[in-house]
C-alpha positions as CSV (number, residue, x, y, z in Angstrom):
1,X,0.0,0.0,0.0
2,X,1.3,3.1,-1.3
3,X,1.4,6.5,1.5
4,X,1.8,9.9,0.9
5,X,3.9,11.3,3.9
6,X,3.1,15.2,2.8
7,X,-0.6,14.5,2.9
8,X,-0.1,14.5,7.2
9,X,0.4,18.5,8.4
10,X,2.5,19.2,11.2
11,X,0.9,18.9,14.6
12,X,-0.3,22.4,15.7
13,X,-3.3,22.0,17.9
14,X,-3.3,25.7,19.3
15,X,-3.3,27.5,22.4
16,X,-5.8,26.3,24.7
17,X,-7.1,27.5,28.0
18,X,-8.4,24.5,29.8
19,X,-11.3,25.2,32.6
20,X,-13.1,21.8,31.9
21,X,-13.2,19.0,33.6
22,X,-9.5,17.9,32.6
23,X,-6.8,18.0,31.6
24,X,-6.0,21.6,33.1
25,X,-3.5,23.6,31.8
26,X,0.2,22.1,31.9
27,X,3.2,24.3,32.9
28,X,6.3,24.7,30.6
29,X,8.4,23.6,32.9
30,X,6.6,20.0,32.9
31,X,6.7,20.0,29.0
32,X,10.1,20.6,29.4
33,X,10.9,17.6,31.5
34,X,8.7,15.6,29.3
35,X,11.2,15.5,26.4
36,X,13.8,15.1,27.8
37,X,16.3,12.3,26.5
38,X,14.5,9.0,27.0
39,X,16.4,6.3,28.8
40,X,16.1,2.7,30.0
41,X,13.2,1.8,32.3
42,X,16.3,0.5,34.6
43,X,18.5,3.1,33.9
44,X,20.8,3.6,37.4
45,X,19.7,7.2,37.0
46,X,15.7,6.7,36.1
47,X,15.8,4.4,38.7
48,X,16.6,7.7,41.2
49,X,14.1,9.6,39.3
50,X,11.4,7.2,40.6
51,X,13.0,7.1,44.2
52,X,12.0,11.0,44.0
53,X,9.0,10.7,42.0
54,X,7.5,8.2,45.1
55,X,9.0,10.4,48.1
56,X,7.3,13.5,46.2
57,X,4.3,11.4,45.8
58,X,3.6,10.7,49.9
59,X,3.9,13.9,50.6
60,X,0.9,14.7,48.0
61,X,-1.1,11.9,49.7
62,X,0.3,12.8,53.2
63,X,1.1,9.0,53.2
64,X,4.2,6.7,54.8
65,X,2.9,4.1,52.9
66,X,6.3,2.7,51.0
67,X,3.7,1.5,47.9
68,X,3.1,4.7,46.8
69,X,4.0,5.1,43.0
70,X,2.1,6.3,39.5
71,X,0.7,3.3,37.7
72,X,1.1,3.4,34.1
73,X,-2.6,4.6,33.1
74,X,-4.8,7.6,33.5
75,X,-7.0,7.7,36.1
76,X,-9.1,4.7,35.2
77,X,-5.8,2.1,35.6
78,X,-5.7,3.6,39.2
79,X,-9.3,2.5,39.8
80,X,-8.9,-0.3,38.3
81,X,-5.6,-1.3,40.2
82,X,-7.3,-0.9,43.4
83,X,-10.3,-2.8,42.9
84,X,-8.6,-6.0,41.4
85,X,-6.2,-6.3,43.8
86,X,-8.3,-6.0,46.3
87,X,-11.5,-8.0,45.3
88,X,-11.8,-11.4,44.5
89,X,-15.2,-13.0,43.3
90,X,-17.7,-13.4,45.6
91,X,-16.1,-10.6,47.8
92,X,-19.2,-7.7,49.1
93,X,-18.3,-4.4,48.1
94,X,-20.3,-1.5,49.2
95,X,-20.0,1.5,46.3
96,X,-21.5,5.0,47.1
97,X,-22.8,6.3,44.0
98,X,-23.7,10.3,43.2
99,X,-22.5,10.7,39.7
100,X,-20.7,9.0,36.5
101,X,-17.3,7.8,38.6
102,X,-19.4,5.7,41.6
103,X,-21.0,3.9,38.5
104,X,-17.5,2.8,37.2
105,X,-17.0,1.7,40.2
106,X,-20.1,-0.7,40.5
107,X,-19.1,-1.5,36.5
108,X,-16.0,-3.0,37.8
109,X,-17.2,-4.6,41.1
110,X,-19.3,-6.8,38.9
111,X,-17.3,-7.8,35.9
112,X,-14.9,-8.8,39.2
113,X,-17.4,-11.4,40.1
114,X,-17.8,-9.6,43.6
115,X,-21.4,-9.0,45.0
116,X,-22.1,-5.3,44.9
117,X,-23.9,-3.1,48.0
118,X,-24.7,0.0,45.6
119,X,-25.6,2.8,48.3
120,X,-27.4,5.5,46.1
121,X,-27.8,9.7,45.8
122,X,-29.2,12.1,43.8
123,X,-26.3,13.5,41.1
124,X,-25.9,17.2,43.1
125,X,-25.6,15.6,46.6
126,X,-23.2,13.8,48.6
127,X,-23.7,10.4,49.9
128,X,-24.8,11.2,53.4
129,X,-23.0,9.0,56.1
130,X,-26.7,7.9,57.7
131,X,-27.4,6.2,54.6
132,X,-24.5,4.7,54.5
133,X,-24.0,3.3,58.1
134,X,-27.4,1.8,57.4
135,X,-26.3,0.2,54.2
136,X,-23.6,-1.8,55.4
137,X,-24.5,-2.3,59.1
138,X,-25.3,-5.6,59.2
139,X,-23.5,-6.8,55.8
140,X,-19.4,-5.8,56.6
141,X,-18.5,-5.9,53.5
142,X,-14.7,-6.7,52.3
143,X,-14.4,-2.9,50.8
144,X,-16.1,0.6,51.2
145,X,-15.8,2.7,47.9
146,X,-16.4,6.6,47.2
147,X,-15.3,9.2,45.1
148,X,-14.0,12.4,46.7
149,X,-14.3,14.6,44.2
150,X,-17.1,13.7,42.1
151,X,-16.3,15.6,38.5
152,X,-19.2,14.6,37.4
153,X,-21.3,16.9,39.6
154,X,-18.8,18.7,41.2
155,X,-19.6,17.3,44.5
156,X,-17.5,16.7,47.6
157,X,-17.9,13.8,49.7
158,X,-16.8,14.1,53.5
159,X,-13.8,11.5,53.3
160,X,-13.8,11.3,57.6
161,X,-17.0,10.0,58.6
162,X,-17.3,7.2,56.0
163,X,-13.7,6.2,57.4
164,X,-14.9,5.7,61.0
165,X,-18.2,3.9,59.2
166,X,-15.5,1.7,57.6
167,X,-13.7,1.1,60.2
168,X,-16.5,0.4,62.3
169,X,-17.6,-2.6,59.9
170,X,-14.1,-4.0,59.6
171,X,-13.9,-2.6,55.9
172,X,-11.2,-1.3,53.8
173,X,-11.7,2.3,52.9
174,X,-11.4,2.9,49.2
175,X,-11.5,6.2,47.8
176,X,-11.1,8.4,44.4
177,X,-9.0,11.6,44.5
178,X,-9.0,11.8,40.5
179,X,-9.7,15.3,41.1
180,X,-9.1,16.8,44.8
181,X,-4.9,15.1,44.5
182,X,-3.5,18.5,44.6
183,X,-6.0,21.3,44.9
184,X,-7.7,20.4,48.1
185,X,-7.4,18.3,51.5
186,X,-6.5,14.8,50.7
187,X,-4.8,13.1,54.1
188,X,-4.4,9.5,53.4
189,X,-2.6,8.4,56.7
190,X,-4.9,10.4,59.6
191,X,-8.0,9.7,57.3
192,X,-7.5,6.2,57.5
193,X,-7.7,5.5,53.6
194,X,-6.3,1.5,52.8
195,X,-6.5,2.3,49.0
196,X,-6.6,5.6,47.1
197,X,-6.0,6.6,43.4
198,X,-6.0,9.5,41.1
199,X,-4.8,11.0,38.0
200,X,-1.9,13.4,37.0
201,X,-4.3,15.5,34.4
202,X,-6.1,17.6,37.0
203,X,-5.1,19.8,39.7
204,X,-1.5,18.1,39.4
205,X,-1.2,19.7,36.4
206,X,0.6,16.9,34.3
207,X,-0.4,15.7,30.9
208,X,-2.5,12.6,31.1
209,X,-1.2,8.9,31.1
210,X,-0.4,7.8,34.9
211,X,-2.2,7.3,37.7
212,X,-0.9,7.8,41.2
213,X,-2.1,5.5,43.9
214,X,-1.5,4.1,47.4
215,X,-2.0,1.2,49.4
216,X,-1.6,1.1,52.8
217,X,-0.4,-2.1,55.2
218,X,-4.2,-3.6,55.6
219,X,-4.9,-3.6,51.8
220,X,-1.1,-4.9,52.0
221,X,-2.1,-7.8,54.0
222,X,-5.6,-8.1,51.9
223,X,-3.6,-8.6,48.8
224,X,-1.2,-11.3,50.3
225,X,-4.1,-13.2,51.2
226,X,-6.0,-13.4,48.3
227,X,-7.3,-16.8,47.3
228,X,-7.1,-16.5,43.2
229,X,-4.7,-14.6,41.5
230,X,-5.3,-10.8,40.7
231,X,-7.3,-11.0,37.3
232,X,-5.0,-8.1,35.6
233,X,-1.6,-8.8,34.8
234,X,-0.4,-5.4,33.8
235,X,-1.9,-4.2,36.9
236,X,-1.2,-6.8,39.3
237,X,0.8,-5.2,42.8
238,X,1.9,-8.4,43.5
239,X,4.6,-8.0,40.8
240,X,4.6,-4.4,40.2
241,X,5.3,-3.8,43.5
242,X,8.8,-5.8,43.0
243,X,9.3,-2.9,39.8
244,X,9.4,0.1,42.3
245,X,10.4,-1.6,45.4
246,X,14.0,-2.6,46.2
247,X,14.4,-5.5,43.8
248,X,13.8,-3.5,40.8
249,X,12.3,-6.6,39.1
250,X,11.2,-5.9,35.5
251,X,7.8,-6.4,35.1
252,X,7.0,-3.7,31.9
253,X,8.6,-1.1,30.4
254,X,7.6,2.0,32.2
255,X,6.6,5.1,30.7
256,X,10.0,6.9,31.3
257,X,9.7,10.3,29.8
258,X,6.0,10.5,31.5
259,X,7.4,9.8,35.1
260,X,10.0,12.9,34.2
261,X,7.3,14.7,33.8
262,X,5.0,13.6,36.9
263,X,8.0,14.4,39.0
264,X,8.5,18.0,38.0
265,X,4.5,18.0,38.1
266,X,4.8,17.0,42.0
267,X,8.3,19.7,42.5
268,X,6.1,22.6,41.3
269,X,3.6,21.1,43.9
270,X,6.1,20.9,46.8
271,X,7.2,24.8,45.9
272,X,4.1,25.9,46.5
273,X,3.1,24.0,49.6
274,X,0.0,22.3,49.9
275,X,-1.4,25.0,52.3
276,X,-0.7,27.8,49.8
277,X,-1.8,25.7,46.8
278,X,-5.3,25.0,48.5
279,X,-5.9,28.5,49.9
280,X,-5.3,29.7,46.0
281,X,-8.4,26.9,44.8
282,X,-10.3,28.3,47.5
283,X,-9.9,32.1,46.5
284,X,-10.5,31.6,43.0
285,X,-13.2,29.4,43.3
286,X,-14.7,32.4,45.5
287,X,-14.1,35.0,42.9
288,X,-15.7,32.6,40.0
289,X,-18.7,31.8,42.1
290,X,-19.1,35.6,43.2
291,X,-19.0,36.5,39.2
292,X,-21.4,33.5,38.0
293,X,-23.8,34.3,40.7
294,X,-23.9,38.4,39.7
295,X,-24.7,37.4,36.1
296,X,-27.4,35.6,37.7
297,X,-26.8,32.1,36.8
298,X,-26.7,29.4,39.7
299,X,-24.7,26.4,40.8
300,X,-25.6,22.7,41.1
301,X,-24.2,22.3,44.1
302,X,-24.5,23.5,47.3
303,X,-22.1,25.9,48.8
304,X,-21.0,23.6,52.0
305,X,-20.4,20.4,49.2
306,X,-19.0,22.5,46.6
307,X,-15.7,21.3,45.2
308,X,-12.6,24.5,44.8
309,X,-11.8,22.7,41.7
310,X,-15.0,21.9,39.8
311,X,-17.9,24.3,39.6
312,X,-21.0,22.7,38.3
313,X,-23.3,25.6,36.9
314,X,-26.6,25.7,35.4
315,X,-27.3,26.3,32.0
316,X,-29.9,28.8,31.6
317,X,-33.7,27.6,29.9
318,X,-33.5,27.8,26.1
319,X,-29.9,28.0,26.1
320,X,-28.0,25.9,24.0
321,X,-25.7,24.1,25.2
322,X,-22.8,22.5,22.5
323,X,-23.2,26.3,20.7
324,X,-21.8,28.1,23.8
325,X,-18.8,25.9,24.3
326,X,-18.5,25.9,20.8
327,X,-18.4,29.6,20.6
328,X,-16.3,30.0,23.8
329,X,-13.9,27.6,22.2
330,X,-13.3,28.6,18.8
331,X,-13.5,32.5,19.6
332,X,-11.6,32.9,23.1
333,X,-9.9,30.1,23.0
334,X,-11.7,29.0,26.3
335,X,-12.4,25.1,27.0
336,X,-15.0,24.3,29.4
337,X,-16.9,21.2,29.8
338,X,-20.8,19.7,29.2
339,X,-23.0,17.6,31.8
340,X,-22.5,13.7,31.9
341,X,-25.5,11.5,32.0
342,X,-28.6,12.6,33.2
343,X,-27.0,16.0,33.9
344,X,-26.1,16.6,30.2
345,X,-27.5,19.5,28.8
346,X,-28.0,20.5,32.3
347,X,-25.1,21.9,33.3
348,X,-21.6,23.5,32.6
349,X,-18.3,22.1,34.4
350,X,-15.9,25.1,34.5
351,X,-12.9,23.6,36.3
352,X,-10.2,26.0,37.9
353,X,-7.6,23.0,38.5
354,X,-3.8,23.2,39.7
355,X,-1.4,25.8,37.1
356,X,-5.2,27.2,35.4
357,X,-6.4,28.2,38.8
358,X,-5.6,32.3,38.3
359,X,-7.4,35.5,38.6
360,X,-6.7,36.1,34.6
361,X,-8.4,32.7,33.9
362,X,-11.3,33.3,36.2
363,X,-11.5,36.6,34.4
364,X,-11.4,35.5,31.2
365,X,-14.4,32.9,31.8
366,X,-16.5,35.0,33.4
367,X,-16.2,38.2,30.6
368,X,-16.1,35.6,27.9
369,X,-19.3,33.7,29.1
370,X,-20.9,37.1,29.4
371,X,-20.3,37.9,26.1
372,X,-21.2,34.5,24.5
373,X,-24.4,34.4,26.3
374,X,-25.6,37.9,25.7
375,X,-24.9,37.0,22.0
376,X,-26.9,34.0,23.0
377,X,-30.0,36.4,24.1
378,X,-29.7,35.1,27.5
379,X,-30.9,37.4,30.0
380,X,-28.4,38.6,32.3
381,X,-27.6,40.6,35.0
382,X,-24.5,43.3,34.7
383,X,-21.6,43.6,37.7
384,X,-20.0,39.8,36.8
385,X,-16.3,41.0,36.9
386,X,-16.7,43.8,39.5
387,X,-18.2,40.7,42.1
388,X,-15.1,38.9,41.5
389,X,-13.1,41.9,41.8
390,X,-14.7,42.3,45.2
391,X,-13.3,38.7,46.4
392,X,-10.1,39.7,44.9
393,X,-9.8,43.1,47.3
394,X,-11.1,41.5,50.3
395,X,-7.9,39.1,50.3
């Protein structure tokens, strides 16, 4: 077959600003460690590069926990990881569902074999710790499972009181930080978390393809006793473990010049402090929320379970949806993100995640969506920029 190498342009996808859902916006400084020189996977110096890369990584998760490290995957492979390590057929496992991630969940509890306690609540809400208690209270299932951050909805769910609900029925504690690693609160080791995963794309500020996670000792001991053999090979601790652990045992070629990048990711991270860096979600969430609310438009979720990160806002009657992104996209550049599921059409998910959390982006969004959606005919009220202005002066 005969191919015309001309016929393919040159790669030149734009300037973006990124305040979907993810991926956020990526810092030169991370582009810049992701091309540099590849090297073996067990390379004396790649092999310090991951020492880093984990040591950098527990002090995201404010975790000792020694198996700590970024699977090769986006999110999803972290998910996955925990749950087939960790569930064998037959196994309960209680799932707390409130938006598209909690149904993965259950999707992968049952093609495990394991029988599923699926704890419901409306897309908006959290999963309220009564309901849950009640759920499992006389089951004690092997696993309790919940997504933090739900991006979805934009929901946060109170990690500390389904922990002591775990704990209480002798389960391991499970949980999704997909999107809250890096912008927000996520204490592994005084939360009481066995397993927890997320992804570099979000408030990490990495481009997409691993998946940080950590087990701590019970899920450890949970794995070591297994009866079968964990279903996934690729994703299998037993063996993995062996990669990033002491022995250095090959087990599959790591995705070198992605780890670079992860590890500068996680240094910018460090810079800033995790104090600092979760302060600066929670002012610019403010300032966003302030202008949304003077145009007169209104929020999904409310204020107390509203996620810094992830602001779920209403679209207005009549409005149409794909034609406001659309225009937003192609005329300021401006990428925000649609509902999921039966929130679709609903709802915009303006995200303000890790290096695209700024004043000039929250600015941007708000004087660009005004300008879209007057075009648009929506009614709306003037003062959008000055009410975040006011957030801005009162810090």
């Amino acid at each position: 077959m005969n191919l015309d190498p001309t016929a393919f342009r040159d790669l030149n996808p734009g300037t973006r600003v990124l305040m979907g859902p993810g991926p956020s916006d990526v810092p030169a400084r991370v582009l810049q460690a992701l091309s540099a020189p590849c090297i073996g996977h067990l390379d004396p110096y790649f092999l310090s590069v991951m020492d880093e890369t984990q040591s950098l990584l527990r002090f995201v998760f404010q975790t000792r926990n020694d198996l700590t490290i970024p699977v090769s995957g986006t999110g999803s492979a972290g998910m996955e990881t925990c749950f087939v390590n960790l569930v064998e057929p037959g196994d309960e496992v209680a799932v707390c569902v409130n938006g598209v991630f909690g149904t993965r969940m259950c999707d992968i509890v049952t093609r495990i074999g394991a029988r599923l306690i699926r704890i419901e609540a409306e897309w908006g809400k959290p999963v309220e710790p009564e309901v849950v208690r009640e759920a499992i209270r006389a089951k004690g299932p092997k696993v309790l499972a919940f997504v933090h951050a739900e991006t979805s909805t934009g929901v946060l769910t109170p990690v500390e009181d389904l922990a002591a609900i775990a704990r209480g029925a002798g389960s391991l504690l499970l949980v999704d930080t997909v999107t809250s690693l890096g912008g927000m609160e996520v204490e592994v080791d005084r939360w009481g978390i066995d397993a927890v995963y997320s992804g570099t794309q979000k408030c990490l500020s990495c481009p997409p393809g691993l998946s940080p996670i950590s087990l701590g000792p019970k899920a450890i001991q949970a794995i070591e006793a297994r009866r079968y053999p964990v279903p996934s090979w690729y994703l299998d601790m037993t063996m993995v473990r062996s990669y990033w652990g002491a022995d250095r045992k090959y087990h599959h070629t790591a995705p070198v010049n992605m780890v670079y990048a992860l590890r500068e990711a996680l240094r910018i991270v460090a810079e800033e402090g995790l104090e600092a860096r979760f302060a600066r979600h929670r002012l610019h969430h403010r300032a966003l929320v302030a202008g949304i609310e003077a145009m007169g438009l209104t929020l999904l979720v409310e204020q107390r379970r509203r996620l810094p990160m992830l602001n779920a806002v209403r679209i207005p009657e009549g409005c149409d949806d794909k034609r406001v992104r659309a225009a937003l996209l192609n005329q300021f550049g401006l990428e925000i993100g649609g509902g999921l599921g039966p929130l679709a059409g609903k709802i915009w998910r303006i995200g303000l995640m890790g290096h695209a959390c700024t004043a000039r982006n929250v600015f941007l969004c708000l004087s660009a969506l005004e300008t879209v959606l007057r075009r648009e005919k929506v009614p709306l009220q003037p003062g959008a920029l000055e009410a975040a202005a006011a957030v801005y002066a009162e810090t």
